[in-house]
N, C-alpha and C positions, 0 to 999 in steps of 0.2 A: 389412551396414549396421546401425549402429543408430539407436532409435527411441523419443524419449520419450512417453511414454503418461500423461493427467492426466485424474485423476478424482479425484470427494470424494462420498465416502456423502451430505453435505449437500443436492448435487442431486438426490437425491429427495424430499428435503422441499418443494421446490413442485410443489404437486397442486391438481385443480381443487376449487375449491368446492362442487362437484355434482356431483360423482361420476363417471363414467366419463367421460374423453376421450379425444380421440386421440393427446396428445401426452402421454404422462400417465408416470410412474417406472418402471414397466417394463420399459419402452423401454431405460434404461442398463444394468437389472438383467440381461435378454434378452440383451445384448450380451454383457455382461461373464461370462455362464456361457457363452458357445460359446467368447469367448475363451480363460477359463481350461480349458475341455475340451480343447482342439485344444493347450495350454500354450505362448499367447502371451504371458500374463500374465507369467511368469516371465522371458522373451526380453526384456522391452519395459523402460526406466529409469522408476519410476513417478517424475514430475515434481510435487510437491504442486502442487494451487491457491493462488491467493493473490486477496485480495480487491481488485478493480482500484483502482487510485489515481484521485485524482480529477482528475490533469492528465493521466490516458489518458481516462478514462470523458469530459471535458469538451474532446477535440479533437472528438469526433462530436456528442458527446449536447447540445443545452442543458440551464444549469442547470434553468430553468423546468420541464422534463420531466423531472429527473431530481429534484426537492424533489418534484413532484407521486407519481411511484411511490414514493417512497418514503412520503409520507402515505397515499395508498393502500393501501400495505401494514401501513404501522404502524396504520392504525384496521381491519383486519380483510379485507381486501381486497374487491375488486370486480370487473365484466368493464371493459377496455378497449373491446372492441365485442365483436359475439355470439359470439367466436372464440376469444376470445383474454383471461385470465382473472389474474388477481394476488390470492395467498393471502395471508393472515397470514408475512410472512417472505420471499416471494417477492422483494423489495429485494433483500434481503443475497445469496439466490442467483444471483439475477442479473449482481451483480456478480462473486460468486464464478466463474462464467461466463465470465465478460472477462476475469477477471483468471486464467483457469486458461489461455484463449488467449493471452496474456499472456506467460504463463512457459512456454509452449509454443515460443513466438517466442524467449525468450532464449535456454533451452539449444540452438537451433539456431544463435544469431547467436553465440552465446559460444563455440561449437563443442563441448558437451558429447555431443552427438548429432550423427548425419547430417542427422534428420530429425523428425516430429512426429505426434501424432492424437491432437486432445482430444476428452474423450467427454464433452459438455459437453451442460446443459439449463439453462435452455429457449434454444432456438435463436435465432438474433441476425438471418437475411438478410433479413427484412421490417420489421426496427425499422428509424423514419427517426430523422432528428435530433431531432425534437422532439415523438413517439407512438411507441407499438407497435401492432402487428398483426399477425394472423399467427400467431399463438401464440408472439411473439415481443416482446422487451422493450427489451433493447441490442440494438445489434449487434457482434456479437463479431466479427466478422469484419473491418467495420471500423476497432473500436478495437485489432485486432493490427495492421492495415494502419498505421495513422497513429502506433501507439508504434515500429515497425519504422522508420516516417522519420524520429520523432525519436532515433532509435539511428542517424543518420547513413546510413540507405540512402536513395537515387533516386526508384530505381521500383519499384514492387509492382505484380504480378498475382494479379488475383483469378478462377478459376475453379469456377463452381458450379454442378453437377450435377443438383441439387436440380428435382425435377421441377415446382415451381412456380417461376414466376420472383423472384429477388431484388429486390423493387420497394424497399426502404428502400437495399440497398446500392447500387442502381443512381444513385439520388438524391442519396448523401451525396457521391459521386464524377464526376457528371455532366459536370461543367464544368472538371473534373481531370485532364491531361495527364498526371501522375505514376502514377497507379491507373491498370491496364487493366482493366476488368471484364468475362468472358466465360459469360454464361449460356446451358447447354441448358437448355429448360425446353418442356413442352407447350400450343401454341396450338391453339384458344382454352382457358380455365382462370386461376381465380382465381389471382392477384390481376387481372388483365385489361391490366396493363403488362407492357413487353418485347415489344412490334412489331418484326420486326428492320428496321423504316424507322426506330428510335431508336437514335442511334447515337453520342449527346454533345453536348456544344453547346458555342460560345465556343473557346476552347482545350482544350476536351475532345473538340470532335468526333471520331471515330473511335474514340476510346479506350470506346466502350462496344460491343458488339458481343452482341446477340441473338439467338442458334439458334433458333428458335422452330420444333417439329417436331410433325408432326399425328399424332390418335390412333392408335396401332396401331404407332408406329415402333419399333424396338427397339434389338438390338446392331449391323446392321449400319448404322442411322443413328447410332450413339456412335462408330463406327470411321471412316466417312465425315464426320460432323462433324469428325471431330479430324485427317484429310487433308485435308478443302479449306480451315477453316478455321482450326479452335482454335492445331493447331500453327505453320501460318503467321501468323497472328497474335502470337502468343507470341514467335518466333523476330525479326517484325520491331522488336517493343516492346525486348526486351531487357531481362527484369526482374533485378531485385537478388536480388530474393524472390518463390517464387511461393506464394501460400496456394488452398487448397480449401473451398469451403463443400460438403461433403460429404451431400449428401439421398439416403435411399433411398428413394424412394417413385416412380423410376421404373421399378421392377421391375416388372411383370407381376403380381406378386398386389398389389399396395398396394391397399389401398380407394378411395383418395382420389383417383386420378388411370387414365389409360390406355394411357400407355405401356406398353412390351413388352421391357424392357432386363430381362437376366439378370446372375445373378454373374457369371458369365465376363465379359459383356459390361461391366462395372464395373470387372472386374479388369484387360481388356485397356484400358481410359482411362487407369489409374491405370499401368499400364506404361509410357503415353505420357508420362504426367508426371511421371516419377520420373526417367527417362531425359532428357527433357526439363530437369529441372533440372537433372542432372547433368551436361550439355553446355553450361547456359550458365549458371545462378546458383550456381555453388558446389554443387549438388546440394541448395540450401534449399527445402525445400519443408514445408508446417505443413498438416495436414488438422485441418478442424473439423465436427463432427456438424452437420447443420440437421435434413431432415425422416425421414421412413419410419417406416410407421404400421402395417405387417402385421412383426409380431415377429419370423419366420422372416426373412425378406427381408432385414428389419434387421440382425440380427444376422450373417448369412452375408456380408450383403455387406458388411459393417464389419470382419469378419474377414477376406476378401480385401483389402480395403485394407490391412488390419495386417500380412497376408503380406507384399504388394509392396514395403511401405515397409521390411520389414525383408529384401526380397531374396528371399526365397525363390522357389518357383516353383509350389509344389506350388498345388493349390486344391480348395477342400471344395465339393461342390454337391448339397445330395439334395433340391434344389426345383428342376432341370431347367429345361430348356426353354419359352416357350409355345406354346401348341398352332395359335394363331391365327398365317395369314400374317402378314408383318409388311407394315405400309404403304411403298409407297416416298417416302423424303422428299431420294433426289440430286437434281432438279432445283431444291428448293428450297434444300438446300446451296448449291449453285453459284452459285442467284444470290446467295447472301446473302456466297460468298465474292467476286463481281463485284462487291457495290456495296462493300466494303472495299479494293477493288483486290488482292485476293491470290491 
C-alpha cells in the first residue's frame, strides 16, 4: 500500500509561552526520528502542507473565533484557559494543521495514495466551533471531515483513540447523521464529556457512540471494543471515508491518563481499520496525530500506525507489556453495544 505522510518543520514553531508542556515540538521531532530510524520516511509520499482555506476552516470554525485567534496571536499570544496556550505565530500553524489534513484527504480522494498520516500540531479533537481547548485550536479532524463532503462524499466516519474524549468533535457533529463519530476514551477523565448514555441528538441520534472504559483497561479492551462495537457500528453506517483522530496517550506509560493499551495493542485497531476500509470505503482511510505525552509511547506507537497503513506486518516494541492486571471492561462493552442495537 501506499501512504502519504505530511509534515512541515513550521509545526514546531508553536510552543508554549512558559516553557515546558505537555504538548510541546518534540513530540513531532520524537516521532519523526524513530520513523526515519526504522526508514519509514523514505517508504511514505511526503504530502506538503498547505495553509487551510477559509471556506474549509469556516464550515467548522466561526468567523468570530477565528478573527479572535488570530489577534491573539498577532499581539503576542496568550492562554485560551489553563491548558491550552497561543504563541506569537501559533494562527498561522494552526492552520497550517488543517490545512496539512486537508491535503492528506486529497491525495487519498484523488487516488495518489491508498492512504494517509498527518503528523500534525497542535491537535484539533477538543476544538469546538467557536473556542479551543485542550491544547487544541482547530479542529482538524473536522475540517477534513466537512472538506471531504464538499468533495462530493456522503458519509464520514470519525474514529478516535485518543485517550481523552473528543469533546469539540463530538459537538460539532452531534445532530449530524452524515459524520459517525466513535470514541475510545477513559471514564471518568477530563474533558468530563463522552458518557456512553450520549449518543446524538435530532437526526444525529445514534451516530455518536461513546466507549468509555475504566482505569486499568488495556489491549484486550481495544480488541473487544472493536468486536462488539467499533466494527459493528462502522460496518452498519457505511462510510465513504473513514478518518482517525489518532491519540497516544493510552498506552500504559503516558502521564496524563491510566489506561493500559500497548503498541501491539494499537497496532492490532489499526489492523481492524485498515482492513475495514478496505472492505468497504475504497480502502480510504486518513490518520491524524491528536494526543501522547510520554515520547517513547509516541513515537513507537505512530510508527506502528505507519507500518500498518503501509502493509507491513513487522512491529518494533522495546516498551513491552504492562506489568499491572488489566481491568475487565466486557460487561461494559456489551452494554454500550446493546443500547446501539448491535
Amino acid at each position: 500500500m501506499t501512504t502519504a505522510y505530511v509534515y512541515d518543520p513550521r509545526y514546531l514553531d508553536h510552543a508554549s509561552l512558559t516553557g515546558e508542556h505537555p504538548e510541546r515540538p518534540m513530540r513531532l521531532l520524537a516521532i519523526n526520528d524513530v520513523l526515519a530510524q526504522h526508514g519509514l520516511l523514505d517508504r511514505m509520499l511526503a504530502v506538503p502542507a498547505q495553509d487551510v482555506t477559509d471556506n474549509d476552516l469556516l464550515r467548522v470554525h466561526l468567523r468570530s473565533y477565528v478573527n479572535r485567534l488570530q489577534q491573539i496571536s498577532a499581539t503576542g499570544g496568550a492562554l485560551l484557559d489553563p491548558d491550552t496556550y497561543v504563541a506569537r505565530g501559533s494562527y498561522e500553524v494552526a492552520r497550517l494543521a488543517a490545512g496539512g489534513c486537508v491535503a492528506a484527504v486529497d491525495a487519498v480522494l484523488d487516488g495518489v495514495v491508498d492512504n494517509g498520516f498527518a503528523l500534525i500540531r497542535p491537535p484539533g479533537h477538543h476544538a469546538f466551533s467557536d473556542r479551543g481547548e485542550g491544547f487544541c485550536l482547530f479542529n482538524n479532524v473536522a475540517i477534513a471531515a466537512r472538506h471531504a463532503q464538499a468533495q462530493g462524499l456522503d458519509k464520514v466516519a470519525i474514529v478516535d483513540f485518543d485517550v481523552h474524549h473528543g469533546n469539540g468533535t463530538q459537538a460539532i457533529f452531534y445532530y449530524d447523521p452524515s459524520v459517525l463519530y466513535i470514541s475510545t476514551h477513559q471514564w471518568p477523565l477530563y474533558p468530563g464529556t463522552g458518557h456512553w448514555r450520549e449518543t446524538g441528538a435530532s437526526e444525529g441520534r445514534g451516530c455518536t457512540v461513546n466507549i468509555t472504559l475504566p482505569p486499568g483497561a488495556g489491549d484486550l479492551s481495544f480488541a473487544l471494543a472493536w468486536e462488539y462495537v467499533i466494527g459493528p457500528a462502522l460496518t452498519r453506517f457505511g462510510p465513504d471515508l473513514l478518518l482517525i483522530s489518532a491519540g497516544f496517550d493510552a498506552h500504559w506509560r503516558d502521564p496524563l491518563a491510566m489506561l493500559q493499551v500497548s503498541v501491539p495493542g494499537y497496532a492490532q485497531l489499526m489492523r481492524n481499520l485498515v482492513q475495514f476500509a478496505q472492505g468497504y470505503c475504497q480502502g480510504r482511510i486518513v490518520t491524524f496525530l491528536e494526543g501522547g505525552y510520554d515520547l517513547d509511547a509516541l513515537a513507537y506507537g505512530s510508527l506502528a500506525v505507519a507500518r500498518v497503513l503501509l502493509g507491513d506486518t513487522t512491529l518494533t516494541d522495546p516498551l513491552g507489556l504492562s506489568t499491572w492486571p488489566e481491568e475487565d471492561a466486557s460487561s461494559m462493552l456489551q452494554g454500550i453495544a446493546k443500547l446501539h442495537g448491535l
